[in-house]
C-alpha positions as CSV (number, residue, x, y, z in Angstrom):
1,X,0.0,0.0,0.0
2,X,1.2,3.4,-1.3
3,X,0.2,6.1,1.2
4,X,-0.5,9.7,0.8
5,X,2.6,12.2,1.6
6,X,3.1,12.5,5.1
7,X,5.8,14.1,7.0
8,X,6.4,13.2,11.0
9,X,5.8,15.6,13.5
10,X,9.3,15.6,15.5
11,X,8.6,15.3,19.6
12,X,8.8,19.4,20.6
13,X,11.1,18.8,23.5
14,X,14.3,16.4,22.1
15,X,16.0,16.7,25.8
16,X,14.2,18.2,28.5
17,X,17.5,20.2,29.1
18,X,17.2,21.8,25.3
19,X,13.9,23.3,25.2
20,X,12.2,26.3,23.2
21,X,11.1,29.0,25.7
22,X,8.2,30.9,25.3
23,X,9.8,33.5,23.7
24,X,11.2,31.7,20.9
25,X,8.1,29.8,19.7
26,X,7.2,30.6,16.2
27,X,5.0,33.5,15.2
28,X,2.4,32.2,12.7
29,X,0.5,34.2,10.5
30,X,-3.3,34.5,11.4
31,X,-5.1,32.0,8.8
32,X,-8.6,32.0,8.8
33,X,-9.1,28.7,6.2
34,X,-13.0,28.3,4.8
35,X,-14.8,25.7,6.8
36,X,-14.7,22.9,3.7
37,X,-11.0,23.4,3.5
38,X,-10.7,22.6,7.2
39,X,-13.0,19.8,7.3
40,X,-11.4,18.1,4.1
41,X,-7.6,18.5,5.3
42,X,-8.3,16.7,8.8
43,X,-10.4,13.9,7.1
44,X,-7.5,13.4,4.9
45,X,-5.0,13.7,7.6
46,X,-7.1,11.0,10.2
47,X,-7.8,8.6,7.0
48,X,-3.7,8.6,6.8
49,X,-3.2,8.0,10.1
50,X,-6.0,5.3,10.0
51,X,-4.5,3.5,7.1
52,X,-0.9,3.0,8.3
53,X,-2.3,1.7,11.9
54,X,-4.9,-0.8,10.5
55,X,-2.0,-1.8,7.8
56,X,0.7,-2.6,10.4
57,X,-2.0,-4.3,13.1
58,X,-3.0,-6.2,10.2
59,X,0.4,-7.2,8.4
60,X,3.0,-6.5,11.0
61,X,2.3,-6.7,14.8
62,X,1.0,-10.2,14.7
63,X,4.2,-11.4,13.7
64,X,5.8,-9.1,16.5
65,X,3.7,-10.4,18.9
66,X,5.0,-14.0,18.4
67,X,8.4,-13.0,19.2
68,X,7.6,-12.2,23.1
69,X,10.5,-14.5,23.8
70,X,13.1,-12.8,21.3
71,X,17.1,-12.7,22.3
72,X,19.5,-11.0,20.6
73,X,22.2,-13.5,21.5
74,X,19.8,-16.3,19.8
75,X,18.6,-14.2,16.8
76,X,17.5,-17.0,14.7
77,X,14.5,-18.0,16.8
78,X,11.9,-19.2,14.4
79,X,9.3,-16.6,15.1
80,X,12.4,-13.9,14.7
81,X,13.1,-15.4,11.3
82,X,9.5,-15.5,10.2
83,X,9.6,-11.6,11.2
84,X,12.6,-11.2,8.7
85,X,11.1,-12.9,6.2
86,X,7.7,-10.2,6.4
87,X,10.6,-7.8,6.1
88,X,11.8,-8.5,2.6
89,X,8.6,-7.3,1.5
90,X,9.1,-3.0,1.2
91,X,5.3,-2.5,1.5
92,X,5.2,-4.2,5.1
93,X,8.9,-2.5,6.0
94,X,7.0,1.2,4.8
95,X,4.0,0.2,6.7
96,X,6.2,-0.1,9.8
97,X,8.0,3.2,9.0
98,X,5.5,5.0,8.5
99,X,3.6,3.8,11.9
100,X,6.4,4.4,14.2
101,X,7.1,8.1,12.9
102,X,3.1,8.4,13.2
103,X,2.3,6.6,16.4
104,X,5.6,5.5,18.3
105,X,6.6,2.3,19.6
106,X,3.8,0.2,20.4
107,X,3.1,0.5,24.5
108,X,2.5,-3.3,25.2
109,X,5.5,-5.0,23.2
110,X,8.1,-6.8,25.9
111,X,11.5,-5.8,25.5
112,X,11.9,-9.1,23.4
113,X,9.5,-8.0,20.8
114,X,11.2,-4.3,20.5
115,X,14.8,-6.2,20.2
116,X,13.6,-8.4,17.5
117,X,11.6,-5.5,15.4
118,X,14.5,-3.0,15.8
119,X,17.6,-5.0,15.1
120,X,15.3,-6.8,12.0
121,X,13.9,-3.6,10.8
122,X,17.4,-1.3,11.3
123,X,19.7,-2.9,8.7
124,X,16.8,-1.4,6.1
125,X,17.3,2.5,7.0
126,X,19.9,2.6,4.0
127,X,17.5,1.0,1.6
128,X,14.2,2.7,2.6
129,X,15.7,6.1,3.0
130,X,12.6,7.6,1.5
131,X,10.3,6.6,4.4
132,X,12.7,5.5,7.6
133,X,14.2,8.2,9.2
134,X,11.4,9.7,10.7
135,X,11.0,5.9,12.7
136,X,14.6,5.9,13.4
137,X,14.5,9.4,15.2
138,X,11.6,7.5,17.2
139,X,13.0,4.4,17.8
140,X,17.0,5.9,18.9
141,X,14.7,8.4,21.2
142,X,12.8,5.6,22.7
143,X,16.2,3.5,23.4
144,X,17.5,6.5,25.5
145,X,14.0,7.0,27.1
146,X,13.5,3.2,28.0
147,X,17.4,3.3,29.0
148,X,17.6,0.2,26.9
149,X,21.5,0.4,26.1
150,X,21.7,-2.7,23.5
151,X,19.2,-1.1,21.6
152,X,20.9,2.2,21.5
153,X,24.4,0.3,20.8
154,X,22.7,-1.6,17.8
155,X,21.2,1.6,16.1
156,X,24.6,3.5,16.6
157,X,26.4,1.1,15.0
158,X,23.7,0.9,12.2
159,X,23.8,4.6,11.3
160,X,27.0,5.2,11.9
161,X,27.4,3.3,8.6
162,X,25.3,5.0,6.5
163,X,25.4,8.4,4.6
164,X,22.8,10.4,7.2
165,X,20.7,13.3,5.9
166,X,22.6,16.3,7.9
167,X,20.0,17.6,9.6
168,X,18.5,14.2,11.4
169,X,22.3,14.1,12.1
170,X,21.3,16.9,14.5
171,X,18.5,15.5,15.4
172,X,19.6,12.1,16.6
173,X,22.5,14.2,18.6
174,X,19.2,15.6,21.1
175,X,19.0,12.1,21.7
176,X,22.7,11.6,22.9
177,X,22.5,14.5,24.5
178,X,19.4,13.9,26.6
179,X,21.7,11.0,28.3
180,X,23.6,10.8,31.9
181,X,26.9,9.2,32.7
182,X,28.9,9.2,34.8
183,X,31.4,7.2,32.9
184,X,31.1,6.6,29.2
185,X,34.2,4.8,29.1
186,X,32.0,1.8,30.7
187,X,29.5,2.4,28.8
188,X,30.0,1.0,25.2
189,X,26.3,1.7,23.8
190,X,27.7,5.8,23.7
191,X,30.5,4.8,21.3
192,X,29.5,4.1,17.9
193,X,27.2,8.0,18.1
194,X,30.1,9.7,19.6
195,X,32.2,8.1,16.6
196,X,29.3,8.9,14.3
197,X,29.6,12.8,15.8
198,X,33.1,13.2,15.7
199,X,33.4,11.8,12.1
200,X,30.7,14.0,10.6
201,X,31.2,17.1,12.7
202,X,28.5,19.4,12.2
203,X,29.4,22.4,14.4
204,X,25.6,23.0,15.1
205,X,26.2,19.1,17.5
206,X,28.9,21.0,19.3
207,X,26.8,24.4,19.5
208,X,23.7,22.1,21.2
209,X,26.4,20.5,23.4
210,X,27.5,23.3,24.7
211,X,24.1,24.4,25.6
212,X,23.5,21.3,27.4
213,X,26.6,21.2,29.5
214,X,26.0,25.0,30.7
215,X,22.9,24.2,31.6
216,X,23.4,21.4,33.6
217,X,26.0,22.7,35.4
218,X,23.6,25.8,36.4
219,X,22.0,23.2,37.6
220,X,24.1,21.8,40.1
221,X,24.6,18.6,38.6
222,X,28.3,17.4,39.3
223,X,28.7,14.5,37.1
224,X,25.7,13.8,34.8
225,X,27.7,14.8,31.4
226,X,30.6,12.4,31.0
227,X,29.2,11.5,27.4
228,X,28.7,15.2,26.4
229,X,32.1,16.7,28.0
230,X,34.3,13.4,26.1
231,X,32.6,13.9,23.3
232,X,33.6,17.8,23.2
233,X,37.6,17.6,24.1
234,X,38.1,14.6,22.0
235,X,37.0,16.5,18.8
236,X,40.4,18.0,17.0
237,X,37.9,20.7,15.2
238,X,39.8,24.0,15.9
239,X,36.2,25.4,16.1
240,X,34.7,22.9,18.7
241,X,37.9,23.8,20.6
242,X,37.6,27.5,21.0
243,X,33.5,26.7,21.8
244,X,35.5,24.5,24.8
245,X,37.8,27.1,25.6
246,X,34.9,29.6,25.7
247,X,32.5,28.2,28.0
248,X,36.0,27.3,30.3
249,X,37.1,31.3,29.8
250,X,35.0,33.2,28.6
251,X,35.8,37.3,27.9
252,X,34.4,39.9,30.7
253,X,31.4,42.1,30.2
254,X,32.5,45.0,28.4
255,X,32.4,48.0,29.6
256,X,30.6,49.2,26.5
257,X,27.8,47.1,25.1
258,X,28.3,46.7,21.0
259,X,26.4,48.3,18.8
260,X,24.6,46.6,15.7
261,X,26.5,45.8,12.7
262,X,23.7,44.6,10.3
263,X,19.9,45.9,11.3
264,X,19.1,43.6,8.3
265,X,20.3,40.6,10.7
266,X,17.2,41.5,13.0
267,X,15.0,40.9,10.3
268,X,15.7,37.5,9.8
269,X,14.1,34.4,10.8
270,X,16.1,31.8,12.0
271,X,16.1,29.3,8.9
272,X,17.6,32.5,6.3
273,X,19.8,33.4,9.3
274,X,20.9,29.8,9.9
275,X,21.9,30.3,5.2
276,X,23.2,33.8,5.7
277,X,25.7,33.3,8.5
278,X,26.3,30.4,9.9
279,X,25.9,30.0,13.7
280,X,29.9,29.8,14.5
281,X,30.8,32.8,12.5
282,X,27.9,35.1,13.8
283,X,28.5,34.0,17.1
284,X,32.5,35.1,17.3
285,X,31.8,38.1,15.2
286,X,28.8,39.2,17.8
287,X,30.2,37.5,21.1
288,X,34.0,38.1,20.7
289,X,34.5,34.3,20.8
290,X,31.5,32.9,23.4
291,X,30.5,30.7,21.2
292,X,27.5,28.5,21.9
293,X,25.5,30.5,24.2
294,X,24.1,32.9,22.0
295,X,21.6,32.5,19.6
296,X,19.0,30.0,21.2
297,X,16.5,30.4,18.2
298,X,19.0,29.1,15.9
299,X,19.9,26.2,17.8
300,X,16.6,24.9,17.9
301,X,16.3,25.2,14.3
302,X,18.9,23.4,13.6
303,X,16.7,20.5,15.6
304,X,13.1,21.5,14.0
305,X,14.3,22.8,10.7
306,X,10.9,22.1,8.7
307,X,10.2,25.7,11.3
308,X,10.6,28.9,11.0
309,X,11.3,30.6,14.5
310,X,11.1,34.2,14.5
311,X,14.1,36.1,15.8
312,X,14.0,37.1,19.6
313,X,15.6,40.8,18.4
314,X,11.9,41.4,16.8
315,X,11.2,41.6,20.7
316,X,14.2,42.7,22.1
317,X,17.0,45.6,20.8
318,X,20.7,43.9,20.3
319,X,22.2,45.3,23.3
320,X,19.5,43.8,25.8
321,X,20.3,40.0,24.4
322,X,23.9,40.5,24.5
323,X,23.8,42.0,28.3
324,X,21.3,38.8,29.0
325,X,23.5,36.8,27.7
326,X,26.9,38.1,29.6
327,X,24.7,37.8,32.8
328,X,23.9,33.8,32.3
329,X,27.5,33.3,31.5
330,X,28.1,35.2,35.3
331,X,25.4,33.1,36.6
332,X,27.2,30.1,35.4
333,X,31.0,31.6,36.3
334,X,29.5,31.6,40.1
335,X,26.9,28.7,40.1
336,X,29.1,26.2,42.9
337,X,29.5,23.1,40.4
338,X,31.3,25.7,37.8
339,X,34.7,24.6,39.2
340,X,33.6,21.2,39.4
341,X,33.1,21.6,35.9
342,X,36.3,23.2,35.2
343,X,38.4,19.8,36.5
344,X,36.6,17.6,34.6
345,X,37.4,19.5,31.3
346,X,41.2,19.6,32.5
347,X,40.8,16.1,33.6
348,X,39.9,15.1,30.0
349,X,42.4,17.1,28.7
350,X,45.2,15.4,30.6
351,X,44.3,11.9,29.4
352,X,44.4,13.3,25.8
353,X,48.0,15.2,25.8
354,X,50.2,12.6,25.2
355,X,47.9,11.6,22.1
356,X,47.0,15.3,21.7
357,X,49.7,17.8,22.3
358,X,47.6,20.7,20.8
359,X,45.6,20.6,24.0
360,X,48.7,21.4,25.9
361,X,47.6,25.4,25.0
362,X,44.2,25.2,26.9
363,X,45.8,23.4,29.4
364,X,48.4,26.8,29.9
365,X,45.8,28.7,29.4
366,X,43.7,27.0,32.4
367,X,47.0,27.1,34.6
368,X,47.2,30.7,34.1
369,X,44.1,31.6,35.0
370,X,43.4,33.6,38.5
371,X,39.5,32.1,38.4
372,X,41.2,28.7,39.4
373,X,43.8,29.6,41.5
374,X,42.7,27.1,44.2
375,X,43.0,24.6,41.8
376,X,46.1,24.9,39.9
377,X,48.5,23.0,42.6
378,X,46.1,20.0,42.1
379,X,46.2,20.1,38.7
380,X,50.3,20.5,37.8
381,X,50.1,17.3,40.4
382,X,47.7,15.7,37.7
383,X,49.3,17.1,34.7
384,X,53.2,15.9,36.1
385,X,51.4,12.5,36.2
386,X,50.6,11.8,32.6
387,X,53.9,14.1,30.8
């Protein structure tokens, strides 16, 4: 069964630590449609949604069902390989597509049944490209939220292999970045996405990760972001570096607030700002280098690009976001886990200089700065230990 176009409705919240304030939600034009037009787009919309759940209840999930006792160290269970066999078939694999970007992951399936129809269904995403990533979003979203590691491992190491549309690239990062650890280095089901991450490198990963760090640490949490923090020093981009260096350092208030350099840049929404100048580059030229804590509205276009968010200067004049913004980053230089936060980055750095003797230069940098005075006799101790 062919069905009519339909394009998933991302989750609005991809980590509750990465969210879209009121202030940045999109401003949509007033539409005041006829009532026929309404009435004929919702039928056509629920007889979609109709048609892709009575398909898959009546091709798919039967077969799912009979896989209750599913392991992934046995994969060749007879009701597993009658599963794989439905699976050939691309009409029952978009049927299953198309109902997990529509309706999720079915409530009542054990965890035997979701390990037999994701590591069956996952080594299709390449081929059914046209109709799967909206389910892989859902299904990589549901392994973090169900805390189901093998799951998470097995789709990792599945799209890690494949040429990824960009922007689900971004995407898939609110996933990983959603996550606590305390240790990823125990944790094998983080390696194949921070591979995938590092490999790829979109800045706009790095830009979210930053976020997400900053934000936890206002927090108060000590030692939730293992994953993100690795992930960040073991990139070699010069770019994700300074972003690091930035949120570890970042410049003083000035004593002058800049002015504007391009009133056009107010007027544009976040997707042409996101085409015009790129997050990075605005953010350095704006900022003086503190990267990442910026432009909010951007950042969460990067996750929901099929939106357009309107620009937060429409509401307030340049110089009030940038003096908002240098008073989180003061928030966040005095919040109490901030030097917490500041010996795990030189930790991490430590265990990468003898691989990595670039990183020797924010490791100076850190030594010679008065904000962690109390610190630096620990860390030359640490520092002597790995030369």
């Amino acid at each position: 069964m062919r069905y009519p176009s339909y394009t998933p409705v991302m989750p609005e919240h991809v980590s509750p630590n990465i969210q879209v304030p009121p202030r940045h939600q999109a401003t949509v034009p007033s539409v005041s449609p006829d009532a026929n037009t309404v009435a004929e787009y919702s039928s056509l919309e629920q007889l979609t949604l109709k048609q892709i759940s009575n398909s898959f209840r009546e091709l798919v999930y039967p077969a799912i069902l009979r896989c209750k006792d599913f392991n992934l160290n046995a994969p060749n269970d007879p009701h597993a390989m009658s599963l794989r066999g439905l699976f050939q078939d691309p009409e029952h694999r978009e049927t299953t597509w198309m109902y997990l970007a529509t309706h999720g992951m079915p409530w009542n399936l054990t965890q035997g049944q979701q390990h037999a129809l994701i590591s069956i269904l996952a080594p299709y995403i390449a081929k059914d490209t046209s109709c799967s990533w909206g389910g892989v979003f859902v299904l990589t979203d549901h392994s973090v939220r169900t805390d189901d590691m093998a799951m998470y491992k097995l789709l990792g190491d599945t799209v890690r292999s494949l040429e990824i549309p960009k922007d689900m690239l971004v995407v898939l990062s609110g996933c990983f970045l959603q996550c606590s650890t305390h240790n990823v280095s125990r944790q094998p089901a983080y390696t194949p996405w921070m591979e995938l991450f590092l490999e790829k490198s979109d800045e706009r990963i790095f830009q979210l990760a930053t976020l997400e760090l900053r934000e936890r640490v206002l927090k108060g949490e000590f030692s939730t972001y293992d994953h993100i923090l690795t992930l960040m020093c073991s990139s070699q981009s010069p770019t994700v570096s300074n972003i690091l260096n930035s949120s570890i350092s970042p410049p003083s208030r000035p004593s002058k607030l800049p002015e504007l350099p391009l009133r056009t840049f107010l007027m544009l929404g976040a997707h042409e700002m996101k085409t015009a100048l790129p997050l990075s580059a605005g953010v350095s030229f704006l900022m003086n280098g503190v990267s990442g804590v910026f432009s909010l509205q951007t950042v969460v276009s990067a996750l929901f690009v099929s939106t357009l968010i309107t620009a937060t200067t429409h509401r307030r004049t340049f110089q009030d976001m940038v003096a908002h913004e240098f008073q989180e980053m003061e928030e966040f230089l005095r919040c109490p886990s901030y030097l917490h936060y500041a010996d795990q980055v030189y930790g991490k750095l430590c265990e990468l200089l003898p691989s990595r003797p670039q990183v020797a230069r924010m490791l100076n940098a850190m030594d010679k700065n008065p904000l962690f005075s109390q610190r630096h006799k620990a860390w030359q101790k640490l520092r002597s230990s790995v030369a």
